[in-house]
C-alpha positions in Angstrom: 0.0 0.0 0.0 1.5 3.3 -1.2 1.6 5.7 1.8 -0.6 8.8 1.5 1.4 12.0 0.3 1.3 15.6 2.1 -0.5 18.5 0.8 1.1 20.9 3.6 3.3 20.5 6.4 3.8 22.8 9.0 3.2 23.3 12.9 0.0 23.2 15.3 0.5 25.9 17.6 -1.5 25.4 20.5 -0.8 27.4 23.7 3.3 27.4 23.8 3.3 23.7 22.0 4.8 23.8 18.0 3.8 20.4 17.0 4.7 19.7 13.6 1.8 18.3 11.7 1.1 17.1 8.1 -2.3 17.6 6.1 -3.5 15.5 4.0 -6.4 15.0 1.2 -10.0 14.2 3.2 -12.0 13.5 0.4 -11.7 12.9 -3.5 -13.4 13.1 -6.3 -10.8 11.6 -8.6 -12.6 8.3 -8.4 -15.6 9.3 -9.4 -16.4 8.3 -13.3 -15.4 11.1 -16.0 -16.1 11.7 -19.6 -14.3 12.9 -22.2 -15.9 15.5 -25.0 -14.9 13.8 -28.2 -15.9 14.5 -32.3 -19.1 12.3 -32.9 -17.9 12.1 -36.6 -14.2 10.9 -36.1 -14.4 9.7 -32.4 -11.1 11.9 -31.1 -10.7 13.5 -27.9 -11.4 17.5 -28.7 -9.8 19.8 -27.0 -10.5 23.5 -25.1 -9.2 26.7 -26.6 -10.1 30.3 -25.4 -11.1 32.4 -28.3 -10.5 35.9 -28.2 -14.7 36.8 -29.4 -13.1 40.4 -31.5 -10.4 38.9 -33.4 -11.7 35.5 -33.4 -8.3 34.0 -33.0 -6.7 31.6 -30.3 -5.0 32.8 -27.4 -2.3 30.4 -26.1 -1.4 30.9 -22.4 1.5 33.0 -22.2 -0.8 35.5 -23.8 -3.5 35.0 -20.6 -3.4 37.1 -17.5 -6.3 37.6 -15.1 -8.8 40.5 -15.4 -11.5 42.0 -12.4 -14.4 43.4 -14.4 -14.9 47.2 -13.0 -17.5 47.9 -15.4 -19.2 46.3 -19.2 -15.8 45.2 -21.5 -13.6 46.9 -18.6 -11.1 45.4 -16.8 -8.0 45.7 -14.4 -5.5 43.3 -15.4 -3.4 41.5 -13.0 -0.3 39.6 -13.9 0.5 36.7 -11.7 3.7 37.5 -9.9 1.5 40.1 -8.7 -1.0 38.1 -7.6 1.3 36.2 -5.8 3.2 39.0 -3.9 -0.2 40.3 -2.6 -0.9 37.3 -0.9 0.1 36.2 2.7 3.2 34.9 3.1 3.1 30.8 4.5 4.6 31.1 8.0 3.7 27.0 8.0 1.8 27.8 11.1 -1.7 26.1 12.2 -2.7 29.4 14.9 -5.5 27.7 17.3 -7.4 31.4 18.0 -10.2 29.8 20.0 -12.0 26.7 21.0 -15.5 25.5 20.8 -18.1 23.8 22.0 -18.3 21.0 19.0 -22.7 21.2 19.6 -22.2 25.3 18.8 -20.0 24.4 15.6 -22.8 25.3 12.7 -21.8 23.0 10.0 -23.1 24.8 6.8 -19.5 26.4 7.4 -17.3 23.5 6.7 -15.9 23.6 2.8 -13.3 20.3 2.2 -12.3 18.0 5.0 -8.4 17.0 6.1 -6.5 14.8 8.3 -4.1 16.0 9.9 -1.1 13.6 11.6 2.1 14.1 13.2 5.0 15.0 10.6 7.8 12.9 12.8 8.1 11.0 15.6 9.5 13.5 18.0 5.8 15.2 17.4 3.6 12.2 18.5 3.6 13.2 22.6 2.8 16.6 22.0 -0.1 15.3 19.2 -1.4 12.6 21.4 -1.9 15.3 24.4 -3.6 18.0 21.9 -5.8 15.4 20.4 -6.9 13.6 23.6 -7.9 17.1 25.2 -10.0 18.0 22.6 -11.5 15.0 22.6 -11.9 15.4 26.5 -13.1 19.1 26.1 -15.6 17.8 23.4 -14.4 21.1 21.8 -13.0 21.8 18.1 -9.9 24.1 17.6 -10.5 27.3 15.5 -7.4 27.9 13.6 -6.0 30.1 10.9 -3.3 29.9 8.4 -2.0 30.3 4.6 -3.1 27.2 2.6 -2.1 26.7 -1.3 -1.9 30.6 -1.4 -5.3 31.2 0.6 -5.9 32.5 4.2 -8.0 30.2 5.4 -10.3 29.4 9.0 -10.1 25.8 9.7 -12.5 23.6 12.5 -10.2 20.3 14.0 -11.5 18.4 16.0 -10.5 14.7 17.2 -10.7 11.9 15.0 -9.5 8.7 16.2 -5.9 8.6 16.4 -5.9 11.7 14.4 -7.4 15.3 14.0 -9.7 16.0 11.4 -9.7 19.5 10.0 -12.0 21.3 8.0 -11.4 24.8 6.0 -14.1 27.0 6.6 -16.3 29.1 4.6 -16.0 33.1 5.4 -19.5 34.4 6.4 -19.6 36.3 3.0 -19.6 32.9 1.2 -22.3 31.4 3.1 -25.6 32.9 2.0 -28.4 33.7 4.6 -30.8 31.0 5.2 -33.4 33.6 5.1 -34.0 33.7 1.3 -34.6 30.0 1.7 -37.0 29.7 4.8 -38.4 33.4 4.8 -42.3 31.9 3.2 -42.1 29.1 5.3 -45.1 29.5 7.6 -44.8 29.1 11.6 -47.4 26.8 12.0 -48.6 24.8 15.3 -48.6 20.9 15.4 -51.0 18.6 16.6 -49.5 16.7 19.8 -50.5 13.6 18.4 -49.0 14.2 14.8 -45.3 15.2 16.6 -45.9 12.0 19.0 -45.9 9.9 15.5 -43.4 11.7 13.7 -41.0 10.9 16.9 -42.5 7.6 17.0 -41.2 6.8 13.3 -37.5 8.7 13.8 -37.5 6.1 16.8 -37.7 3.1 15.2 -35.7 4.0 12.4 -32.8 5.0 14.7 -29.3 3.8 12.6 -25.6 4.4 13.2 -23.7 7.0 10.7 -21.9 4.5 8.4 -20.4 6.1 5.1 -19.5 2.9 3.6 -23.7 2.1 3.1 -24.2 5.5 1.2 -25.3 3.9 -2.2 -24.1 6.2 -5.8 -26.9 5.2 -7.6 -25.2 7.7 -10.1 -22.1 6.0 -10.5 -23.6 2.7 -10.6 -26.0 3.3 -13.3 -23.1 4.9 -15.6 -20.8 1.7 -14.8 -23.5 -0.2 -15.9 -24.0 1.7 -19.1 -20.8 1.9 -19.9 -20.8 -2.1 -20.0 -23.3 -2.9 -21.6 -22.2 -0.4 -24.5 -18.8 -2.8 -24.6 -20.6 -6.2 -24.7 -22.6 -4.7 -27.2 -25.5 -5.3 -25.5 -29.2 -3.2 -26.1 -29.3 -0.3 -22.7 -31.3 -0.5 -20.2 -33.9 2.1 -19.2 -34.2 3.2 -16.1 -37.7 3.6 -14.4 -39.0 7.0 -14.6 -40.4 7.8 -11.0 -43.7 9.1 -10.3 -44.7 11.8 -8.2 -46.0 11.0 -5.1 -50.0 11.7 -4.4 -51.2 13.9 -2.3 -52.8 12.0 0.9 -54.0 13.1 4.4 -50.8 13.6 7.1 -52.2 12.5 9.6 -53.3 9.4 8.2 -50.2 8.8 6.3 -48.9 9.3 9.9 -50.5 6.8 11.0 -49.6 4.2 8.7 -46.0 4.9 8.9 -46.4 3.3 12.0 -48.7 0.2 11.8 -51.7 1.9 13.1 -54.8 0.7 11.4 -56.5 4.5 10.1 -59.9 5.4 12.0 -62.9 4.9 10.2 -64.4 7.7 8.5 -66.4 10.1 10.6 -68.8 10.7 7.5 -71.9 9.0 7.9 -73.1 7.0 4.4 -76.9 8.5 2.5 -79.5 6.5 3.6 -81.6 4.6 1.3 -84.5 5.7 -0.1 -87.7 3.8 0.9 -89.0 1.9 -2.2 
């Protein structure tokens, strides 16, 4: 098994400890299955070009500089040594600022995960003691630092023998749940339609385990992609139906086994002959 490379190494500052630390990758998407954009006539691989849309010619890339658009067609152009003398210098330095409670950490903040590890040996005392009292704390570390040429918040927190660190979104990135939830009406509930609802979340009651999670995406594209090999027809998959429309409390009810009530309406009665 190939050992997992680095994307950063640097120190975890926390109180007067430097522990030195290495980041790595949390999640990928390089698994995932990917397409190519080929000619449907000749059956290569195309590839991108940018187009310059007044003289309609190709720009190759030592031709390309970056642009912030100040107004219609107007831009300041920014070359990139520039770019890259305005940013923060890496000090290689993981800055715990605070701690928190990890039940106050609101988690629409976290961006890409990380694990971080000790770098060396000599680091695995000091690691061990920062890990184990966060874990005791039940608190996450807030931390700041300059990552692949960012400034960046990160959350860690304990993670089995490790720390797991996530970069945060700024509050300018994260848009107000308001826009979402402002026509959603306050309504009150029916103490017998909550006692259901909890009765249902009760007996479905699980353990968080990743390794379940079915890609119905990537299955269904494996799929097609054999079949189109073995030259066999495609199958279609089932268009799904909308659900109807039914009565909440009775649907309620049935989630739960209870047999529904009978109907409260009493039927016509016959017409003497």
């Amino acid at each position: 098994m190939v050992a997992a490379r680095a994307n950063w190494k640097g120190y975890l500052k926390f109180g007067e400890i430097s522990c030195p630390v290495a980041l790595y990758t949390g999640a990928s998407t390089s698994e995932r299955i990917a397409f190519h954009t080929i000619n449907r006539d000749t059956g290569h691989r195309v590839r991108r070009e940018f187009i310059d849309p007044v003289t309609e010619e190709p720009v190759d890339r030592e031709h390309q500089i970056k642009g912030f658009e100040i107004s219609e067609n107007r831009y300041v152009e920014v070359e990139p040594d520039e770019i890259a003398s305005a940013v923060p210098e890496s000090k290689k330095l993981l800055a715990v600022a605070a701690f928190i409670p990890c039940g106050e950490i609101d988690t629409v903040y976290f961006d890409k995960p990380y694990y971080l590890a000790p770098s060396s040996k000599i680091a695995d005392d000091a690691f061990a003691v920062i890990r184990e009292a966060l874990r005791a704390s039940k608190v996450g570390a807030l931390a700041h630092a300059v990552l692949f040429r960012r400034y960046r918040a990160l959350m860690i927190r304990a993670h089995g023998l490790g720390l797991v660190a996530h970069t945060l979104n700024f509050d300018y990135e994260v848009r107000s749940a308001t826009e979402a939830f402002d026509g959603i009406p306050k309504l009150k509930i029916q103490k017998e339609m909550l006692e259901l609802a909890k009765h249902i979340i009760e007996t479905k009651m699980g353990k968080f385990d990743p390794a379940t999670f079915d890609d119905r995406y990537e299955a269904a594209v494996a799929e097609l992609v054999k079949a189109k090999l073995a030259g066999k027809p495609v199958k279609l998959a089932k268009k799904a139906k909308a659900p109807k429309p039914v009565d909440l409390m009775a649907a309620l009810r049935a989630s739960v086994g209870q047999t529904p009530p009978p109907s409260t309406k009493r039927k016509p009665a016959k017409k003497a002959a």
